[in-house]
VEXGURO-864185 format. One line per field, with one value per residue (C-alpha): residue in three letters; x negated, y negated, z. Coordinates in nm, 3 decimals, decimal comma. Example, Ala and Ser with C-alpha at 12.3 -4.5 7.8 and 13.67 -1.06 7.14 Angstrom:
2
zalo = ala:ser
u = -1,230:-1,367
v = 0,450:0,106
w = 0,780:0,714
This chain:
511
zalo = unk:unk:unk:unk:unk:unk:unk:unk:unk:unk:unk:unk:unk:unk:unk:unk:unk:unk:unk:unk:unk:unk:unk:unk:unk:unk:unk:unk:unk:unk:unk:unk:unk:unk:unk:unk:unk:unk:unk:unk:unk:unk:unk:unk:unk:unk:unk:unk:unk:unk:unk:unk:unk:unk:unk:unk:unk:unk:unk:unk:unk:unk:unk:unk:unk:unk:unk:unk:unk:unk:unk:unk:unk:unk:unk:unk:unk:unk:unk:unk:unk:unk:unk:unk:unk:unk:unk:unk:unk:unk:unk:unk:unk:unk:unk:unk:unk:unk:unk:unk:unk:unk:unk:unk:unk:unk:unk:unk:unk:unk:unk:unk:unk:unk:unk:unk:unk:unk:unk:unk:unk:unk:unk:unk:unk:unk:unk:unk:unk:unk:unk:unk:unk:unk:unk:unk:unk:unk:unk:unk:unk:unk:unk:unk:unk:unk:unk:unk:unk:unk:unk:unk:unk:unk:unk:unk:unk:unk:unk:unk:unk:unk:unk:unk:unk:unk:unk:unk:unk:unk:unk:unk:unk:unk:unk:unk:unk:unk:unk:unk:unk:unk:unk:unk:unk:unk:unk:unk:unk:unk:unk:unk:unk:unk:unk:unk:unk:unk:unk:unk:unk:unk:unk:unk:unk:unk:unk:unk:unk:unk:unk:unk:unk:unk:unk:unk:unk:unk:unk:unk:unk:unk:unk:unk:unk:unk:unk:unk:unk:unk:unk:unk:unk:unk:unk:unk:unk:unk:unk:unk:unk:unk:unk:unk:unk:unk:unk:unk:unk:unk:unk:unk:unk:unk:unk:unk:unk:unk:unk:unk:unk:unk:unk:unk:unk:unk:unk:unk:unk:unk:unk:unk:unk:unk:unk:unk:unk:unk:unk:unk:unk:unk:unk:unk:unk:unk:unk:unk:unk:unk:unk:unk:unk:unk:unk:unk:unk:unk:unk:unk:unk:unk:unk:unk:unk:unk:unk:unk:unk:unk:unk:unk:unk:unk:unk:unk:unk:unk:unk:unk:unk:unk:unk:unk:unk:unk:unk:unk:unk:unk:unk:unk:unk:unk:unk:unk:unk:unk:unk:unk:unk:unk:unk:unk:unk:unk:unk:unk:unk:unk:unk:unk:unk:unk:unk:unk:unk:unk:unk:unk:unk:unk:unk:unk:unk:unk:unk:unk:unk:unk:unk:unk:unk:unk:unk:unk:unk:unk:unk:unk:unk:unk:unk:unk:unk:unk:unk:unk:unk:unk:unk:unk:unk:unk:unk:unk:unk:unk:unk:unk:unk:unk:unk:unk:unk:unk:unk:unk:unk:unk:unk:unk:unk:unk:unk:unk:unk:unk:unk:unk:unk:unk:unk:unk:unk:unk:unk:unk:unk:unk:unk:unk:unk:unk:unk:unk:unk:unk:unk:unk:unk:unk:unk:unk:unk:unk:unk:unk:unk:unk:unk:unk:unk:unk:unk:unk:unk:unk:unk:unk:unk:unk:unk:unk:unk:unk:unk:unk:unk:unk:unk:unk:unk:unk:unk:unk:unk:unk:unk:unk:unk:unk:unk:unk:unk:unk:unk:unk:unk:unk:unk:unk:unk:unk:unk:unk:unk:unk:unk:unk:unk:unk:unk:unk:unk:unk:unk:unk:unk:unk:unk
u = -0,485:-0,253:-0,060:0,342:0,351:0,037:-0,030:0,073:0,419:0,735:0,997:1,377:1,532:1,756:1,462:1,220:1,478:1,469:1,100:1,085:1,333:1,074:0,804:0,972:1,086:0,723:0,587:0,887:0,808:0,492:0,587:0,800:0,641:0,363:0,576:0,762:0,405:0,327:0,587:0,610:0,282:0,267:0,627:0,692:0,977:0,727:0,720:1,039:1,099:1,297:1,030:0,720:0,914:0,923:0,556:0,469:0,637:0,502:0,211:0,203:0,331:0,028:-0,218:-0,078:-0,111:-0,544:-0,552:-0,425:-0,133:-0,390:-0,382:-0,108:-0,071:0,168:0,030:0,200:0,161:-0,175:-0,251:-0,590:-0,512:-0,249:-0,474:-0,533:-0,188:-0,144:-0,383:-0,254:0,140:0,111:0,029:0,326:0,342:0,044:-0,171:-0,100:-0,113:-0,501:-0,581:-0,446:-0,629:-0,985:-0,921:-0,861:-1,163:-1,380:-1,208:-1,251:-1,657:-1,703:-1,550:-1,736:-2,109:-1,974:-1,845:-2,182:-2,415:-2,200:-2,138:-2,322:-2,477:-2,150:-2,195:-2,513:-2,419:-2,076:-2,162:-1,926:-2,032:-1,960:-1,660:-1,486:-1,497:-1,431:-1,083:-1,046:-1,005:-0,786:-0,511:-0,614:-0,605:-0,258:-0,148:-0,040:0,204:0,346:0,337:0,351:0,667:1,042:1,337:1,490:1,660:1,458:1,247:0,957:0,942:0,960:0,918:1,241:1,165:1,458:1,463:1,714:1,811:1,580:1,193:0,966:1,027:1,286:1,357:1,602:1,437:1,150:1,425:1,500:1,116:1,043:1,384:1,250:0,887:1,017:1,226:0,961:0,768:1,005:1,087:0,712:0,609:0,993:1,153:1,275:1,096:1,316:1,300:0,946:0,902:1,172:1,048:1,038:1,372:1,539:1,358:1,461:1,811:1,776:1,674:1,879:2,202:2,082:2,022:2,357:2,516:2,308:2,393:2,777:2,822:2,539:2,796:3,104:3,051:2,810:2,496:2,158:1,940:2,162:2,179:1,851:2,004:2,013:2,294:2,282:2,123:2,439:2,673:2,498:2,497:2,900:3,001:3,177:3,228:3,136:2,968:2,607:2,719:2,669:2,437:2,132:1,860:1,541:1,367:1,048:0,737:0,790:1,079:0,881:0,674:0,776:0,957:0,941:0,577:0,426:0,088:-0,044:-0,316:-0,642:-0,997:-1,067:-0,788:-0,846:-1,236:-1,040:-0,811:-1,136:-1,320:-1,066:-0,924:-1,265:-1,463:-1,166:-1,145:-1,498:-1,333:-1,087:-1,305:-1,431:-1,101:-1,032:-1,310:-1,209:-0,893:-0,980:-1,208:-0,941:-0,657:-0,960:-0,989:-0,644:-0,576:-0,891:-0,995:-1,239:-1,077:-1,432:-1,522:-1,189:-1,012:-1,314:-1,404:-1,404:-1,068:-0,916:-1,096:-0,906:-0,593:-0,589:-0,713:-0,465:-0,209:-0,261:-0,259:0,065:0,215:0,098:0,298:0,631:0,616:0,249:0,086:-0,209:-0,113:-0,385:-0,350:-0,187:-0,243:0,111:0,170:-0,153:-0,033:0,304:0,174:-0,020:0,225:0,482:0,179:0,387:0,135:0,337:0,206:0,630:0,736:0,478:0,603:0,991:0,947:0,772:1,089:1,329:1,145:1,237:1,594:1,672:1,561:1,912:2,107:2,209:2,348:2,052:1,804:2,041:2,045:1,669:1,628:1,849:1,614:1,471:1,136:1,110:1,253:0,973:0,730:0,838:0,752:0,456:0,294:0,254:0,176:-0,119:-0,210:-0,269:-0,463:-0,677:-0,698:-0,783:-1,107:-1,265:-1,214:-1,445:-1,721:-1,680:-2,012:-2,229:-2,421:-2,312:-2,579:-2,809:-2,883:-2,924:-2,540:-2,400:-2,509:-2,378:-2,013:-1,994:-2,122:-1,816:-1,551:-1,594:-1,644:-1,340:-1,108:-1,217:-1,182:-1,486:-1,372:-1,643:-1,571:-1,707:-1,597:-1,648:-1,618:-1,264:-1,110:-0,983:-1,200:-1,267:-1,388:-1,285:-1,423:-1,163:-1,272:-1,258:-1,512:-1,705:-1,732:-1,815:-2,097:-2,250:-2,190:-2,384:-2,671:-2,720:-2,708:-2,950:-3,209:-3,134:-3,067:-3,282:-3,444:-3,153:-3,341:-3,049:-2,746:-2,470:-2,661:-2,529:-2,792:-2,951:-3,279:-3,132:-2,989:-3,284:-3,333:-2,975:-3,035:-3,346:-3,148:-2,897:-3,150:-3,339:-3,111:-3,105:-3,474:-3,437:-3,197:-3,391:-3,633:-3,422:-3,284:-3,668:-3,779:-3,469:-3,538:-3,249:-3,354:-3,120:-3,197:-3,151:-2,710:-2,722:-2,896:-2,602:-2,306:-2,477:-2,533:-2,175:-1,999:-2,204:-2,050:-1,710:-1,701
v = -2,168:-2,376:-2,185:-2,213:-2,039:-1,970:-1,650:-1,826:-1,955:-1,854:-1,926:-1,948:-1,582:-1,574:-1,662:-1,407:-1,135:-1,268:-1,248:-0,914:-0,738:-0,867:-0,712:-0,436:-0,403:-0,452:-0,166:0,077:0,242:0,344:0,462:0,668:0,819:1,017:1,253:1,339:1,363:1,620:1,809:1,892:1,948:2,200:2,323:2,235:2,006:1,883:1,498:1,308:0,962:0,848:0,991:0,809:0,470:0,546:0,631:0,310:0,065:0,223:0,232:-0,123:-0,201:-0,062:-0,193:-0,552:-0,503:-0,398:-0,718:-0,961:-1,076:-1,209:-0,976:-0,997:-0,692:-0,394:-0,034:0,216:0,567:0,627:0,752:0,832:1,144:1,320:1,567:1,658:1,679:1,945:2,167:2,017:2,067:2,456:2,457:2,270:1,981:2,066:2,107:1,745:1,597:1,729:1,610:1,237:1,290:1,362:1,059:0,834:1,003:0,816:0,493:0,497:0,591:0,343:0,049:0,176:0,114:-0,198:-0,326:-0,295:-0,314:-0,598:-0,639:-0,839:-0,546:-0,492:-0,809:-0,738:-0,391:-0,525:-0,876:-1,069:-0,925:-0,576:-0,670:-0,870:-0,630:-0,340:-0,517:-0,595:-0,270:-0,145:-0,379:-0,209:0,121:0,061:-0,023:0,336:0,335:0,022:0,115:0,523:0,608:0,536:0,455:0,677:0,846:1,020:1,395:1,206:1,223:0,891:0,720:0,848:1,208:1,164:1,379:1,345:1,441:1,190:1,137:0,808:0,408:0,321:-0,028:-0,062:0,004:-0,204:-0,454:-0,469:-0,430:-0,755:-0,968:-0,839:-0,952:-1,319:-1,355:-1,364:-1,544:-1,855:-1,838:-1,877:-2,104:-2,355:-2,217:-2,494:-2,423:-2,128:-1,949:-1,948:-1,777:-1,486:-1,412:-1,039:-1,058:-1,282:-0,988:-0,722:-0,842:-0,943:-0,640:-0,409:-0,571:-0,568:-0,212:-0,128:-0,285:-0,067:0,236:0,199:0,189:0,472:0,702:0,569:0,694:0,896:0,768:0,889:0,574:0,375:0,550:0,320:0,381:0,714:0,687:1,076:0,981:0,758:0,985:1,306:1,098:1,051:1,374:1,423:1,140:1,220:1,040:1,114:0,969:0,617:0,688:1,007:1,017:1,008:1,326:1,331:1,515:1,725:1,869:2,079:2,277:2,670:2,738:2,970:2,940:2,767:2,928:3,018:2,752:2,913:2,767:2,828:2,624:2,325:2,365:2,360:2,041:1,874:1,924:1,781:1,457:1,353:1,276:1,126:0,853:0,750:0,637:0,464:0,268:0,108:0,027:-0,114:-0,336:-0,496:-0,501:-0,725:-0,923:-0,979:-1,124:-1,286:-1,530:-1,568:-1,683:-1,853:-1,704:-1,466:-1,178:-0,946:-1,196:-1,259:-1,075:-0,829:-0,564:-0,329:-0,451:-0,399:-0,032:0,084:-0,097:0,129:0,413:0,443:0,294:0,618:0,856:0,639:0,725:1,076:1,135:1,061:1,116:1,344:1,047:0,865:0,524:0,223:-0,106:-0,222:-0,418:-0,480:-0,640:-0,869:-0,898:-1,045:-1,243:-1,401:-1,457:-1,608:-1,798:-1,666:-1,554:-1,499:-1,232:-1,229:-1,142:-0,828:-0,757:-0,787:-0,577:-0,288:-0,300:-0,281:-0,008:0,220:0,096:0,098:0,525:0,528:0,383:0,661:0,437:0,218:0,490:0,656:0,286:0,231:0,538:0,415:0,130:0,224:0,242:0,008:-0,267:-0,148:-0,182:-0,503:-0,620:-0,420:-0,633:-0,896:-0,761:-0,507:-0,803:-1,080:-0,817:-0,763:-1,117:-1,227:-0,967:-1,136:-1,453:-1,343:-1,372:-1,699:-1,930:-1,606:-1,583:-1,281:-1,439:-1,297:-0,902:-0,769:-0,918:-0,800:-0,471:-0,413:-0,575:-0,383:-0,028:-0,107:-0,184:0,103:0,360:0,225:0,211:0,511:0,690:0,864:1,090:1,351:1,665:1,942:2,326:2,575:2,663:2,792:2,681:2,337:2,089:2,097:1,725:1,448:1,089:0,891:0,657:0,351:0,518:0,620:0,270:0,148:0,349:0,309:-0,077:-0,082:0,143:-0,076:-0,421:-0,235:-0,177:-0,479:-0,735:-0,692:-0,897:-1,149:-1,313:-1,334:-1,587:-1,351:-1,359:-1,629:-1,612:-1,858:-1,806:-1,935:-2,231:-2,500:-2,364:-2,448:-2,799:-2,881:-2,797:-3,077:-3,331:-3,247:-3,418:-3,756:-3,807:-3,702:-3,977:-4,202:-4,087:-4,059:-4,436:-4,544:-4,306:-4,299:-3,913:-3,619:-3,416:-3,088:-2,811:-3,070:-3,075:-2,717:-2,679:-2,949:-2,759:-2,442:-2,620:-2,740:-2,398:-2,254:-2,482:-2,478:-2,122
w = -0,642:-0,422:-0,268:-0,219:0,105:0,309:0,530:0,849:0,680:0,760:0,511:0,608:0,674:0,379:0,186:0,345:0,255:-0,109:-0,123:0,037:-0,190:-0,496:-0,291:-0,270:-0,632:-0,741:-0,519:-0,577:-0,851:-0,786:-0,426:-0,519:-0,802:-0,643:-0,436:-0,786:-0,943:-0,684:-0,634:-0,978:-1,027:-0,749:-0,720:-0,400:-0,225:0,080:-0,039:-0,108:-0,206:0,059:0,337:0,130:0,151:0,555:0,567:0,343:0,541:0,886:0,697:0,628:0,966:1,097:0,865:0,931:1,333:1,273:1,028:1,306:1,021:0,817:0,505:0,279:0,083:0,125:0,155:-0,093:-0,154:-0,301:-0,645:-0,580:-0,344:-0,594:-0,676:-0,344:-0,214:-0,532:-0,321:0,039:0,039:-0,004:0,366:0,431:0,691:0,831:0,556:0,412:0,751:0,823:0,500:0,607:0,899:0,747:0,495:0,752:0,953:0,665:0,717:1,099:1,033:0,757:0,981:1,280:1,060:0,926:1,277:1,412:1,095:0,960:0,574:0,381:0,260:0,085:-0,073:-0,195:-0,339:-0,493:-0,561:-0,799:-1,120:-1,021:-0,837:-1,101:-1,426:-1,141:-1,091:-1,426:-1,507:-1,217:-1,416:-1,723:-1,623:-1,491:-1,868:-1,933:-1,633:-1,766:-2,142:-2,186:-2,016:-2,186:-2,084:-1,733:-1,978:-2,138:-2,228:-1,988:-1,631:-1,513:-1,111:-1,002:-1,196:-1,413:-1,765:-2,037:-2,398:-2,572:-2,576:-2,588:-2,595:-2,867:-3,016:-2,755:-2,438:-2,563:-2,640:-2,268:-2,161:-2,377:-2,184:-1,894:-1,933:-2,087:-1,777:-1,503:-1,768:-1,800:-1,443:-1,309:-1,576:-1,662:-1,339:-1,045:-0,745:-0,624:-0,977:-0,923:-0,614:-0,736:-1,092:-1,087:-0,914:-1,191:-1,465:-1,337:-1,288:-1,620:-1,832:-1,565:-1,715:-2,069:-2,065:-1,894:-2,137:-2,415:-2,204:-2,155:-2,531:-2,562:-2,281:-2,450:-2,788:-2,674:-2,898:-2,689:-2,858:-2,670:-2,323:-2,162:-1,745:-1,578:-1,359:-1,284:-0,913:-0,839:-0,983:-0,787:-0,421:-0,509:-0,667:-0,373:-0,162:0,159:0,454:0,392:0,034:0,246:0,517:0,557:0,744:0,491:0,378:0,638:0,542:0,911:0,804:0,621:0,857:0,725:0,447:0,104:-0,050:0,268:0,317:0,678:0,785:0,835:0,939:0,542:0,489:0,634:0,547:0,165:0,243:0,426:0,075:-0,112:0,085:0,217:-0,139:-0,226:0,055:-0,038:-0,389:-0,236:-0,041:-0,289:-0,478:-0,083:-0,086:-0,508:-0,411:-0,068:-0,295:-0,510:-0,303:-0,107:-0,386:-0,446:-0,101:-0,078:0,262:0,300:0,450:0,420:0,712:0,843:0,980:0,881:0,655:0,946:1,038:0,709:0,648:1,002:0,907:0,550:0,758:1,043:0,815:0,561:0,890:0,989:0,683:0,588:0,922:0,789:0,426:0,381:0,105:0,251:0,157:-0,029:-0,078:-0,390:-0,708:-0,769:-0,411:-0,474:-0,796:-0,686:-0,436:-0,721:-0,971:-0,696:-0,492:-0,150:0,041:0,369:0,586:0,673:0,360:0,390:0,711:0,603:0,318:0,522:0,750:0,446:0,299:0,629:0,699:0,278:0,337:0,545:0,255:0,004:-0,252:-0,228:-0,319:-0,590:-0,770:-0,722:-0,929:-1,217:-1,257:-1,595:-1,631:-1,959:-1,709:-1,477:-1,776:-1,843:-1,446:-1,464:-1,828:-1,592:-1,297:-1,436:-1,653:-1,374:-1,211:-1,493:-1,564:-1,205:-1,197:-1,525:-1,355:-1,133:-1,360:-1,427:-1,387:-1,473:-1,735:-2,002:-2,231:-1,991:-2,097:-1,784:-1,708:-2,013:-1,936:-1,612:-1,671:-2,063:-1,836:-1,594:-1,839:-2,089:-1,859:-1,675:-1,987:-2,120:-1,825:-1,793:-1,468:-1,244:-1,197:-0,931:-0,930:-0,994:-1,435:-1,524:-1,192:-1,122:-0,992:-0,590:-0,616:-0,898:-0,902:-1,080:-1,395:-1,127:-0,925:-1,178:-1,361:-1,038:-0,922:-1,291:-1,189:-0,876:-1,014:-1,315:-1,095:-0,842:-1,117:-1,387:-1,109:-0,802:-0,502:-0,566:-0,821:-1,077:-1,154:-0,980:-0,610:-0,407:-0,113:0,037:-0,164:-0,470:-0,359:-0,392:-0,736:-0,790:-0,609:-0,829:-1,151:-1,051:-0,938:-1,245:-1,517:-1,333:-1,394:-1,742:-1,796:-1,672:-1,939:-2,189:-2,179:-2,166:-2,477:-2,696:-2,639:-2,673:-2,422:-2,400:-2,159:-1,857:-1,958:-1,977:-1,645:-1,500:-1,661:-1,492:-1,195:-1,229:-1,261:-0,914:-0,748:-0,882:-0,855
């Protein structure tokens, strides 16, 4: 993939704000979401929105400084750990903060093995074919995020927690879903140069107007099918006017030390937070490593060797501690950054590190926040079909060059993928009480992956290991069709296994 602008670029300034703000837009929702996720879930008003766009661009900041600029992704409030925020946040500040720390604890061990133990035996655990359907189906997973929620305005809660009158998509919102999703279509594949390097800007701009056209009628004559925005968070930060209306210092997780239904933190509570954050981090170490993989071959620089796989586990681990610090959510790497970095082929470690600053100064701007959450999340959806979707797409082009012909590849990329979509989770607790330990469908699908490669696929004798050993086998297979030519000319002879040992050949080395 060549690329528009390489990690080392730096665009003009006006330009690296424009490419920041569609960073920022592509990560937002998400971001945001998880402190709504968990507060609800556990009652509690520890996490904010505004203090998890702090953490993530600290967080970020961080993780770029332990990569030497060479990783361009953003760090966002992970999924992954909502489950054990539920259980962290009744101890307050504290509570979610230890349970950052142990996560990153993992990290910090994890780098220090591979630092000195190196890691190709990553490679041989997680070659290609367990790597590629495993990112696959982070994409797909994704689709309900993109596809299951309605319009802002609406009975669900959506990123910015907003509820309303009416329930579900309707014809409308999908309307504006379907402009949005043309839009960055048409401006990455018929747009001029600068159309193609702001796509998700142009769509959300797009289906944002589109909608608030829908909704003005919908609040005019007051029709709820029409009524796609929320504008309830820019009405509340007006209704009155007053200064912190304009300017307010973001909601930080330390705020929150004491308060009504803050449990006292024993020893058996952190023992508790210690059993929930630390399984945890092991899963999202191996979503770390597909998702390095990933923008690894979208780059095309290996970033498992360079800056280093030890490099990038501390940068996610001090980068999560970074940002648990100012808004309690361990942070992860994330899809929809690689996925925009994709789609717009801007690979500028600037843009990363411009968007990380705007996420912390935007927390200052009231009005800013209130009209991110009036972004409706069918416009989001819309972003999101092509986001999710190039991350899908980019994992099964992983696989190309391997054999699926082959049973014992089949098996282990078919195990991967329907686990993954069908979400096959592990649970550990005890019966009746809610789970002290659950390995997401990722994790799962991936474990499965690696046990079935291990078994079906071992001593590197198969078509997916790209070690040394293999390679005058590969050699010999192209050699071997010249002399069969030769033969052929001679004896008027079809002879067929030789072209399908050079269009083998031919894909190894292409891949």
């Amino acid at each position: 993939m060549k690329l528009v602008y390489d990690v080392g670029d730096k665009p003009k300034f006006g330009k690296i704000l424009v490419f920041a703000v569609q960073q920022l837009l592509a990560i937002i929702a998400a971001t945001i979401a998880v402190p709504a996720i968990v507060n609800g879930a556990a009652g509690s008003e520890v996490l904010s929105a505004s203090g998890a766009l702090v953490g993530a661009g600290f967080g970020s900041i961080t993780y770029l400084l332990f990569t030497k600029f060479k990783s361009p992704v953003f760090l966002g409030s992970s999924f992954a750990f909502i489950s054990p925020l539920i259980g962290a946040v009744s101890f307050g500040y504290f509570g979610v903060l230890i349970g950052a720390a142990f996560a990153a604890l993992v990290y910090v061990v994890i780098a220090l093995v591979i630092k000195f133990a190196g890691s190709a035996w990553v490679n041989k655990i997680m070659p290609p074919i367990v790597i590629g359907p495993t990112v696959a189906i982070i994409g797909l997973s994704l689709a309900g995020s993109a596809m299951g929620i309605g319009p802002s305005y609406s009975g669900l809660v959506d990123a910015s927690g907003a509820t309303g009158p009416s329930a579900g998509y309707n014809l409308i919102a999908i309307l504006c879903g379907l402009v949005t999703f043309f839009v960055v279509c048409f401006c990455s594949i018929k747009g001029n140069k600068t159309l193609k390097l702001i796509p998700f800007i142009m769509g959300i701009l797009a289906g944002y107007a589109l909608a608030a056209i829908f909704s003005a009628f919908g609040y005019g004559f007051d029709v709820d099918y029409l009524k796609i925005v929320n504008f309830q968070p820019l009405i509340d930060n007006f209704s009155p006017v007053r200064f912190t209306s304009f300017l307010n210092y973001p909601d930080l997780t330390f705020l929150h030390t004491s308060g009504a239904g803050i449990e006292k933190l024993t020893g058996a509570g952190v023992a508790n937070i210690a059993l929930l954050y630390i399984p945890v981090a092991f899963v999202v170490f191996a979503e770390h490593i597909a998702d390095h993989k990933n923008l690894s071959s979208i780059i095309e620089r290996d970033l498992i060797k360079d800056p280093g796989l030890h490099r990038t586990l501390l940068g996610d681990g001090v980068g999560s501690l970074v940002g648990a610090i100012f808004g309690g959510i361990p942070n992860t790497t994330y899809g929809e950054s690689i996925g925009c970095v994709a789609i717009t082929k801007n690979a500028s470690i600037v843009t990363i590190l411009c968007c990380a600053v705007l996420c912390i100064v935007l927390s200052f701007f009231s009005p800013l926040i209130a009209f991110l959450q009036t972004i409706p999340s069918c416009v989001m959806g819309g972003v999101c079909l092509a986001l999710y979707g190039f991350i899908a797409v980019s994992g099964l082009n992983m696989l190309r060059g391997i054999d699926l012909n082959k049973p014992n590849n089949l098996f282990v990329v078919s195990s991967i993928l329907i686990i993954g979509i069908g979400g096959l989770t592990l649970e550990f607790g005890k019966v009746g009480e809610p789970a002290v330990i659950t390995i997401s469908s990722i994790a799962t699908a991936l474990i499965v992956g690696i046990i079935v490669n291990a078994v079906f696929n071992r001593k590197g004798k198969n078509d997916n290991d790209e070690s040394e050993d293999n390679q005058p086998q590969e050699v010999e297979a192209a050699e071997t069709p010249a002399v069969e030519e030769t033969s052929k000319a001679e004896n008027n002879t079809i002879i067929e296994e030789p072209v399908v040992a050079t269009e083998g050949a031919k894909d190894s080395t292409n891949d």
